[in-house]
N, C-alpha and C positions, 0 to 999 in steps of 0.2 A: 368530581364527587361533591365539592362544596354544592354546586348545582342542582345536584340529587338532593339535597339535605334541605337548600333555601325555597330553589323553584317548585321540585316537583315532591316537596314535604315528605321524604322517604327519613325514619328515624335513623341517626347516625348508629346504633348499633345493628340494624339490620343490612349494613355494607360494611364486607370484607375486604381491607385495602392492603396489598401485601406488599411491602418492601425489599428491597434488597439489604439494607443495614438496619440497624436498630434507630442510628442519628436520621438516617432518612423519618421513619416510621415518629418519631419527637417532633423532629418538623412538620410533617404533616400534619400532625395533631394539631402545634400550635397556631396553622396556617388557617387550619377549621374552625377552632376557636376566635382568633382572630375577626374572621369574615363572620362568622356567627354573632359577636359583642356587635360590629359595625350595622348588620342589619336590625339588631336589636335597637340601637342608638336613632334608627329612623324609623321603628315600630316598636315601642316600648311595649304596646298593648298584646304584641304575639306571643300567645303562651306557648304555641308552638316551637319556637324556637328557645326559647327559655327552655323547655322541655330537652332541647338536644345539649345545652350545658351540661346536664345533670347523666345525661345519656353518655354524652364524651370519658365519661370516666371507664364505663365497660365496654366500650366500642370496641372492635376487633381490627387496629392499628398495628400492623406486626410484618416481622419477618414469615416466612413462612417456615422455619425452622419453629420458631413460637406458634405460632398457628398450629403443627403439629405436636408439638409437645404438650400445648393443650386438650388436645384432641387423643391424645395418650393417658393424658390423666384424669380424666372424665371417666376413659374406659379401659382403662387398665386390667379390668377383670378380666378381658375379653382377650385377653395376650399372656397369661398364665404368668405374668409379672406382680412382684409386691405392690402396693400400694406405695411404700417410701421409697423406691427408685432414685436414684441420682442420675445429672449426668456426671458422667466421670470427666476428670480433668485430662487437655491432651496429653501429658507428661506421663499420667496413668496408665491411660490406653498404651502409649507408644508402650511402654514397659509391660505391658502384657501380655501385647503381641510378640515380643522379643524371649518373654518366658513362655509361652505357648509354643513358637518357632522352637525355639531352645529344646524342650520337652518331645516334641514331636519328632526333631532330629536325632534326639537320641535315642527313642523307640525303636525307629527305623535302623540305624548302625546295629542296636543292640539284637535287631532280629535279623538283621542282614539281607535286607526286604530286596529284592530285585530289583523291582522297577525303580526302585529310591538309587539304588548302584549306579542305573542305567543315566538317570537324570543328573547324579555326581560327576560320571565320570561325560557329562555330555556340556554340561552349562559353568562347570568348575576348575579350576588352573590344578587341579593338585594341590595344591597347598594348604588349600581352607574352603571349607562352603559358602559363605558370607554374600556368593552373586547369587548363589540358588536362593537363599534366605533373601535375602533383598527382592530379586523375582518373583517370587511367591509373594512377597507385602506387597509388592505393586500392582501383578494383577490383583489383588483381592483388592486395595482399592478402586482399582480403576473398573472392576463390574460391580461397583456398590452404585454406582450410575447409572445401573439399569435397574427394572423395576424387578424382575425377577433374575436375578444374577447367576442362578443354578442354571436354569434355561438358557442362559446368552451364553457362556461358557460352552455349556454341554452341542449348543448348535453352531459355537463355531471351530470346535474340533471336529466336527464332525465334517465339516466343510473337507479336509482334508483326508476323508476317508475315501479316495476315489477307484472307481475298479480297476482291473486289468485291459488297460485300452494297449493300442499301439497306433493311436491317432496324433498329429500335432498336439503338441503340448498347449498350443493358442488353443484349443478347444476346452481347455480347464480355465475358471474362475481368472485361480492363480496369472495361466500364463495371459490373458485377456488384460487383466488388469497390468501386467510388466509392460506388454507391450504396448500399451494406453500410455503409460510412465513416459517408458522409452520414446515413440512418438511425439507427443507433447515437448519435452526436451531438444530432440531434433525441430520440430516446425519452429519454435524460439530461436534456436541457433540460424535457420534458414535466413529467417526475416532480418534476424540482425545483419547477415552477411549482404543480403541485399540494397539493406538501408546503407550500409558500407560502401557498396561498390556505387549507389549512385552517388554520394560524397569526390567519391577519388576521381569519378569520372570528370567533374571539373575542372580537373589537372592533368596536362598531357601528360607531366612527369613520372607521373605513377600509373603506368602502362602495362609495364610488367607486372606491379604489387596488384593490379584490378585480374590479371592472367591469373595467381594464384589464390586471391578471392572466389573466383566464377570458379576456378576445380575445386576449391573446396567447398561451393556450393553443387556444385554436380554431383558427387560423391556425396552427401549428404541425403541430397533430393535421392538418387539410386539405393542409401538406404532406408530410406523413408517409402518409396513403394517396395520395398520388401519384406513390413512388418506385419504385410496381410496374415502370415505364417510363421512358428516360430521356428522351425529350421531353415525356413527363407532366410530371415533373419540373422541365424545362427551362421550362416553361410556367407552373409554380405556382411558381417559387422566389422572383417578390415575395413579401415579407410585409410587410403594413399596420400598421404599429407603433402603437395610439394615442400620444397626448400623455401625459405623467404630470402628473397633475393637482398644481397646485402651493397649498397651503393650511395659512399659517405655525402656522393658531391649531389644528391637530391636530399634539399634542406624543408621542404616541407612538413610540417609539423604533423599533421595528419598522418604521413607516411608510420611516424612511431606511435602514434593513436592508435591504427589501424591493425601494427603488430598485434597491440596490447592488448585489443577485443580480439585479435584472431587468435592468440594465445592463448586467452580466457575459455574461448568454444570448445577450441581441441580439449583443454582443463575438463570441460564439462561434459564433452562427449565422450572422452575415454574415459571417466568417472564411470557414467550411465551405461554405458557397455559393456563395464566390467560386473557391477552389480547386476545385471538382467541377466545379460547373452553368456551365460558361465556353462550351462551345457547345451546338448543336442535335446531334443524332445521327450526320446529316452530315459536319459540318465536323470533328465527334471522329473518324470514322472514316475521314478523312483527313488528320487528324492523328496518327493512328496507322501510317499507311500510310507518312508522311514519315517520323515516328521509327526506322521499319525499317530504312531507306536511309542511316542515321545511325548506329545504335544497330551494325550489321552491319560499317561504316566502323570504329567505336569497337571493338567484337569484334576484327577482324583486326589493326587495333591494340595492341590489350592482348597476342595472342598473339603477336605479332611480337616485343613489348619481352619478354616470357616467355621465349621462344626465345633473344634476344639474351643474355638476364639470363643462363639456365643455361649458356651457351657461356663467356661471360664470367668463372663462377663457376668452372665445369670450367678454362678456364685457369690459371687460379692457385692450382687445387689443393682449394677451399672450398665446404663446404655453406653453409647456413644453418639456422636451427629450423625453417622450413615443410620442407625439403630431407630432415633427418631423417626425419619422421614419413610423406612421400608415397614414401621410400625404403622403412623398412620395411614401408608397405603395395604399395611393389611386390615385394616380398620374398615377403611371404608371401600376397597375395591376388591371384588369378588369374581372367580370365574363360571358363567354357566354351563351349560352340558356339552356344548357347541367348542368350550374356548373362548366364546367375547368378554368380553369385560364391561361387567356391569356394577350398578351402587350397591352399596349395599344398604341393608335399615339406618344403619348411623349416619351414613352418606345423606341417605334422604332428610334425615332430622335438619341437615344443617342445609338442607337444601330450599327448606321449608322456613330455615333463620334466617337467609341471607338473599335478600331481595337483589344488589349488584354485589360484584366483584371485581377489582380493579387489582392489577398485577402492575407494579412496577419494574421497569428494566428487564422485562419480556426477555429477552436476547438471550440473558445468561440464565436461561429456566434449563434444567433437566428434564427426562422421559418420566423420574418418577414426578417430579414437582408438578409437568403435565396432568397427568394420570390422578393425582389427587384432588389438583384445584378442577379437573373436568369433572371429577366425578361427585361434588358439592354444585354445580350448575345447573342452572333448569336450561341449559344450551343455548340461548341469545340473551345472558345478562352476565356477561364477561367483558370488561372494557381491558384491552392491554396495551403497556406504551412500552415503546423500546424503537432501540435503533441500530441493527444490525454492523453498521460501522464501528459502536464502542462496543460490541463484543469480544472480550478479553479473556473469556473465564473458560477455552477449551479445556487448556489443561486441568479442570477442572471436572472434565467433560459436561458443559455446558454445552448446548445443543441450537444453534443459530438456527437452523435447520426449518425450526418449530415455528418459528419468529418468519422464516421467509414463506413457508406453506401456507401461511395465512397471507401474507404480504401480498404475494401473487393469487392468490383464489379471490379474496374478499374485492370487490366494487368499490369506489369511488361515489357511484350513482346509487341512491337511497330509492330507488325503482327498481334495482336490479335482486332486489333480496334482502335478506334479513345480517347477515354479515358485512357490515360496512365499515371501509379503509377512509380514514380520515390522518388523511398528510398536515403534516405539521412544520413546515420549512421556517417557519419566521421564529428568528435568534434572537431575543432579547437584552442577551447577555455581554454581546462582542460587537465592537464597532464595524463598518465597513471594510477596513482595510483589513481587518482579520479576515472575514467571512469570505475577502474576493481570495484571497493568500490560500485558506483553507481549499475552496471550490478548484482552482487553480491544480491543486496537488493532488485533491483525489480524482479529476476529473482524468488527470495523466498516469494513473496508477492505478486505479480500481478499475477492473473488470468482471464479469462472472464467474470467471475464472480464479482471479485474484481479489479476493474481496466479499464471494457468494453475489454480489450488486453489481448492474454497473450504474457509474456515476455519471447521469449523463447533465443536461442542461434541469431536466424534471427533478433531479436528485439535488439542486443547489440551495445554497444557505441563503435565505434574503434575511434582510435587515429590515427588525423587529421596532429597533428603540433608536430614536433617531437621535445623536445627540448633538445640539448646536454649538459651536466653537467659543471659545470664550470673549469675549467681548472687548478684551484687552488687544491689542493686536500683535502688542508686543510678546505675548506667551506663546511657551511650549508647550504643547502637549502631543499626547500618541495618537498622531494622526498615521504614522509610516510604517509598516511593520519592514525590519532590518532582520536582513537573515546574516549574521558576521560569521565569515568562514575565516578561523585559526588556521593556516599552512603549517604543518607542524614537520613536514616534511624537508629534507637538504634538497636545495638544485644539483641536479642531476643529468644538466646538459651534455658532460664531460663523462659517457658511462667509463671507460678506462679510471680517469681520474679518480673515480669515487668507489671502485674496487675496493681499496681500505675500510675506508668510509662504512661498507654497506656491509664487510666482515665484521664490524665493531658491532652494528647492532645484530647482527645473527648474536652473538657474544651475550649481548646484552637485553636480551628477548623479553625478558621479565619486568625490565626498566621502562620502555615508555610509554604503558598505558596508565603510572602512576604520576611519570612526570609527565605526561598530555595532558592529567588530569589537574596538576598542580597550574601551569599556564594556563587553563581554561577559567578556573579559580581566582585569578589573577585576574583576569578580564573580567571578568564579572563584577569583582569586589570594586576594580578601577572604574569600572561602569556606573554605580551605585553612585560611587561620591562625585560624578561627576553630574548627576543627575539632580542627589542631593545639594550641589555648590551652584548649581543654575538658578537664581533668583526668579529665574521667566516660566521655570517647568511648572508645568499645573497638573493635577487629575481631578476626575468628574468628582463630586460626592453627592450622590444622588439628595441629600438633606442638607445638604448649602450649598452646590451648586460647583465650581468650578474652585479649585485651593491649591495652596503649595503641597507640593510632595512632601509625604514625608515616612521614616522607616517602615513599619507597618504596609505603609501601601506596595509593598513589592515584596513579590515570592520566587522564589526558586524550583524551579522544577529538574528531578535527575534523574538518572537515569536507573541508578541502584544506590540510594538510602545510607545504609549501612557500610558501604566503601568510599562511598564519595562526601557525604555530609562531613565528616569527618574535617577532612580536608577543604570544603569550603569553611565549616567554622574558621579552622586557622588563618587563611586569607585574607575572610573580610572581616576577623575580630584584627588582625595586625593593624587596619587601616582607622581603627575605634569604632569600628560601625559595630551595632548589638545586633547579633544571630541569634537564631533559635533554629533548631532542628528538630523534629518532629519526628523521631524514629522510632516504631515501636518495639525492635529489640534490643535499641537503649532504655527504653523504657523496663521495659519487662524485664530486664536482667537489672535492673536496682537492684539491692539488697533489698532497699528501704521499701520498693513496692510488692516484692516478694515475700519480706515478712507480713505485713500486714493483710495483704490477699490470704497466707497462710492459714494468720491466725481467723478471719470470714468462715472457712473450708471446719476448721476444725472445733469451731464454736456450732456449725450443722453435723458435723460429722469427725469427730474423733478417731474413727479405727482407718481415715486414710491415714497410711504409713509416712507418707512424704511431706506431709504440709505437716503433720505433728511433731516429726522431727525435727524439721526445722524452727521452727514453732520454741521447741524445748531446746535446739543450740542457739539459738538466739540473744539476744540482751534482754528479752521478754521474757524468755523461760531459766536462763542464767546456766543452764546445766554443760559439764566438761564432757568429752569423746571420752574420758574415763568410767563417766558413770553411767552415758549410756549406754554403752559396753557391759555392765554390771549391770542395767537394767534389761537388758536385751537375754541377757545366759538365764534370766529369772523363767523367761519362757520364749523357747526358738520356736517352736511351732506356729503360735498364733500371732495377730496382727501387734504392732508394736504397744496398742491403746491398755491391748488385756497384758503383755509385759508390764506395761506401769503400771497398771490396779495389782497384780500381783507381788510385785518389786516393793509395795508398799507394807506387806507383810515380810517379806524374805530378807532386804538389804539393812544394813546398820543405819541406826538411828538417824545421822545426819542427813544422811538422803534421804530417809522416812519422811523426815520433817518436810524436807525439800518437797520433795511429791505430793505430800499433802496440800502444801500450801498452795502448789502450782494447782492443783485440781479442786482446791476450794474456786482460786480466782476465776477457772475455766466453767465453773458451777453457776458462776456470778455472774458472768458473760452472759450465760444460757439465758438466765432467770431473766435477764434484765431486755431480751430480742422483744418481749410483750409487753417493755413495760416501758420504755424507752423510743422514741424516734431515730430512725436511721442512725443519722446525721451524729443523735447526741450520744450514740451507743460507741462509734469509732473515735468520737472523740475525749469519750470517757476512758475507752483502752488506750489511747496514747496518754494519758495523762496519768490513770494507776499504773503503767507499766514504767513509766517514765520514759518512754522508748522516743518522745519527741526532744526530749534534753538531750538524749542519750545521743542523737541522729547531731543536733543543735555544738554537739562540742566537738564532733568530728570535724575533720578537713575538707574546703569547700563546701562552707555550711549553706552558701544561697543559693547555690546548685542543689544539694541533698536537700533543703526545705522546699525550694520549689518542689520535686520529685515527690518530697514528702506529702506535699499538699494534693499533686495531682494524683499521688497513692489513694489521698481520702475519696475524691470524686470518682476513680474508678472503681473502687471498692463498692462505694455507695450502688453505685451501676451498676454491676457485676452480683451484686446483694437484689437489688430490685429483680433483675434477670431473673433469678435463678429463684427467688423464693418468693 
């Protein structure tokens, strides 16, 4: 993009660059800018480029969440929404969903709806509803991933509306795709037992152990041409396991290896067999017929809480992040009489703004994110980077899918068409031994199958930035990548022996993946100072060159955050070494950064219930669970904002006073958003509220000041966002 802007003079606001993060989309910026002062510095005389300084400011640098939320409030008219719209906060939503569930629940009992009966007594213990309420939130999230979510729904119950056949059940969808499953599983098992047997065959001594190998590879293979059909299937899925022959005085190691993967098969094939092969043809296909009758209940369901949910949201003024993104695609993407999907006029306008477009991290794009950014395209001015191997965001239902369609269709050869794949292998970032270590693992692990790719020789990482050893000769540095495997495991030579042994941890089942994690901990911290106490270790510093190590330069990477941080603090604070963990639901669960986030929300918008209460039990607002109890009975009806203007007529004097004061300072607040910079605005509230002293006298003040401070920059960020 810099290129577009320097070489081929395209103004930086008429390219759309979409990010994945917001930090991403700041970087980027500053990257432009950057490269823009330096060509300036060897052409002072270009006004053109001068020209894009000034331009950098409304350039379209964003998430594409921002992109469309833009794009919603330009034209808002066009979607029977306010003009002052929020988004709502997640804490919000979640709670309105739960009072809409809630609401809808009781409807249903209180009319004694059938089909609501039929789905209680089908998806719930008895005891409580709370799986069906859960089920119900999850599909509705998980078809806000598609573009039209009523449609996906409605076409894939219907999937199981199948007629009256008395055909194999393998002729259905359903049975096609089980016995895919199934298959796939056995050919896995097959190859393994294979790779096994030519192993043993090495060894005359395991003659017999290779005899029950090869049958439990014949028996496999015999069910494996029998999944052409599912009652074929149905019919072979015993398998004849022999006996493992047991014989103390062959000491070869393999021989208990070879148990333990043939133990693992049978694990995995009577698993699969019992999930699939559960009835005859029949009985599936009338099991599918009940599902209909269910799945159709569950449908009208989901749509119904959908409908409630957006009613409910339009009341009070609030989208959400699915609301953004199904907004600008009803904005700009329209259907014609056919069904295609075409721009619409607003489509076009921005189609007519935006000379390139550039998507970062392609990989984890959605159907609707698709759908939006194609329909602002004039069709060959879309640049997209991504890399199908960091795709992590299914559970998101991120769509990799999208990313390989292209991957595979687009050319190499700029003769071949106008769609062109420009491979990008060269790593700048990681030394050699990383890149061969990395190559090495996915080359033994990724396939089409596993991975969407496979990783072959054409898929490897070269090395971009070459970096020279240091000059010393005496020094360390990371030249080796070490892979340290912890045994955390007891020898278990002696199985009789350790009979005790292996009952104590059934016993104690809960215990050691906290104490694994505690020795893992341990290593690490011991790691650190050993690395630190080497007078010879060096790292690169790309601005002086090769230096001693020191804290800062080494991070920790885990697994899960919030379990395990924890636990390395203490480790490697015991040894004196300084931690920092970077958790953001340490973070967010500050007091200190949730008052002040609160009071941001409620200087925009005072009638959210939740940030004002908190806000007013604060050391900001000073008010007891007494009085807002006494303020709350002034009026139950409405939001708690119009209880306090009210309360201030109703309640005894000293709360009068109270509320007053509080809603002058909150007046003040307001007044001061236009007249004030960011910056001097939060730090004007920590200073009238006194809420920095207040933070300042408590326990662990240089923990809570840091926290404090980093409250201020998010805030700042979170303010910029949003207004």
């Amino acid at each position: 993009m810099i290129s577009k802007v320097i070489k081929d003079k395209i103004d930086i606001d008429k390219i759309l660059i979409v990010t994945f993060t917001n930090a991403a989309a700041s970087e980027m910026r500053e990257r432009i800018l950057d490269a823009i002062y330096k060509q300036i510095d060897e052409n002072p005389e270009d006004e053109a480029l001068q020209k894009q300084i000034i331009l950098l400011n409304k350039a379209s640098i964003c998430t594409i969440h921002s992109f469309c939320l833009d794009v919603i409030r330009n034209h808002f008219y066009e979607l029977d929404i306010p003009a002052n719209f929020r988004v709502g906060d997640t804490g919000e939503i979640e709670l309105l969903k739960q009072d809409v569930i809630e609401e809808l629940f009781e409807e249903k009992y209180l009319n004694n709806d059938k089909e609501f009966i039929k789905l209680i007594n089908t998806y719930t213990n008895y005891r409580d509803d709370e799986s069906l309420k859960e089920l119900i939130i999850t599909i509705y999230k998980f078809i806000q991933s598609s573009p039209f979510p009523k449609e996906w729904i409605e076409e894939k119950v219907k999937m199981f509306k199948i007629n009256d056949i008395t055909d194999d059940f393998s002729g259905t969808i359903w049975g096609k795709i089980l016995l895919e499953s199934l298959s796939e599983d056995v050919k896995d098992c097959i190859i393994r037992l294979e790779n096994l047997a030519k192993e043993m065959k090495k060894f005359d001594e395991l003659e017999k152990y290779i005899k029950v190998i090869q049958n439990d590879t014949y028996e496999l293979q015999s069910l494996l041409n029998n999944l052409n059909t599912w009652d074929s299937a149905y019919n072979h899925s015993n398998i004849e396991w022999m006996k493992w022959p047991v014989d103390r005085k062959v000491t070869i190691e393999l021989k208990d290896e070879a148990k333990k993967i043939r133990d693992d098969i049978k694990k995995k094939i009577s698993s699969s067999i019992n999930k699939v092969l559960l009835y005859n043809s029949e009985a599936a296909n009338n099991d599918i017929k009940e599902m209909y009758s269910i799945l159709n209940s569950l449908k009208n369901l989901i749509l119904e809480f959908s409908d409630r949910f957006k009613y409910k949201k339009r009341e009070k003024n609030i989208i959400d992040f699915n609301d953004i993104e199904h907004f600008a695609l009803e904005l700009l993407v329209k259907k014609d009489d056919k069904g295609n999907l075409i721009s619409t006029e607003i489509a076009n306008e921005y189609k007519e703004k935006f000379e390139e477009i550039a998507i970062d991290e392609y990989q984890d794009s959605n159907l609707v994110q698709e759908y939006i950014l194609r329909s602002i395209s004039k069709g060959n001015n879309i640049f997209m980077v991504g890399d199908v191997k960091q795709s992590i965001y299914k559970f998101r239902q991120a769509r990799p899918e999208l990313f390989l369609e292209k991957y595979e269709k687009y050319s190499i050869d700029k003769e071949q068409g106008r769609d062109l794949k420009i491979k990008l292998f060269k790593n700048f970032r990681s030394r050699q031994n990383i890149l061969d270590f990395t190559n090495l693992v996915f080359d033994n692990i990724m396939t089409k199958e596993i991975g969407d790719i496979l990783y072959d020789k054409d898929e490897y990482l070269n090395l971009g930035a070459n970096y020279e050893p240091p000059e010393n000769i005496k020094s360390v540095y990371a030249g080796i990548t070490n892979l340290e495997i912890i045994d955390l495991k007891e020898d278990d030579d002696d199985e009789e022996e350790n009979d005790s042994s292996k009952s104590i941890e059934k016993n104690e089942s809960d215990e050691p993946i906290l104490e694994n994690s505690v020795i893992e901990a341990k290593y690490v911290a011991n790691r650190i100072n050993e690395l630190l106490n080497n007078p010879d270790y060096v790292v690169y510093d790309k601005k002086i060159g090769y230096r001693k190590i020191t804290y800062k330069d080494i991070v920790i990477l885990l697994r899960a955050t919030s379990t395990l941080a924890p636990i390395y603090e203490k480790e490697i604070s015991a040894l004196n070494i300084p931690v920092f963990s970077d958790t953001s639901s340490e973070f967010l669960d500050s007091i200190e950064v949730q008052t002040i986030l609160s009071v941001l929300k409620i200087i925009d918008n005072p009638t959210q219930d939740i940030p004002f209460v908190s806000v007013l039990r604060s050391s900001i607002g000073g008010f007891t669970d007494d009085e807002l109890v006494k303020i709350r009975l002034c009026n139950k009806e409405s939001n708690f904002y119009e209880a306090f203007i009210r309360a201030r007529i109703q309640c005894e004097e000293n709360l009068k006073l109270k509320i007053e004061n509080f809603l002058e300072e909150l007046k003040s607040w307001q007044n001061k958003v236009n007249e004030k910079p960011l910056d001097e605005l939060i730090w004007n509230i920590y200073m009238e509220t006194n809420y920095y002293n207040y933070v300042r006298l408590n326990a662990k003040w240089r923990i809570k000041k840091s926290k404090f401070k980093d409250a201020f920059w998010k805030s700042k960020a979170i303010w910029k966002s949003k207004f």
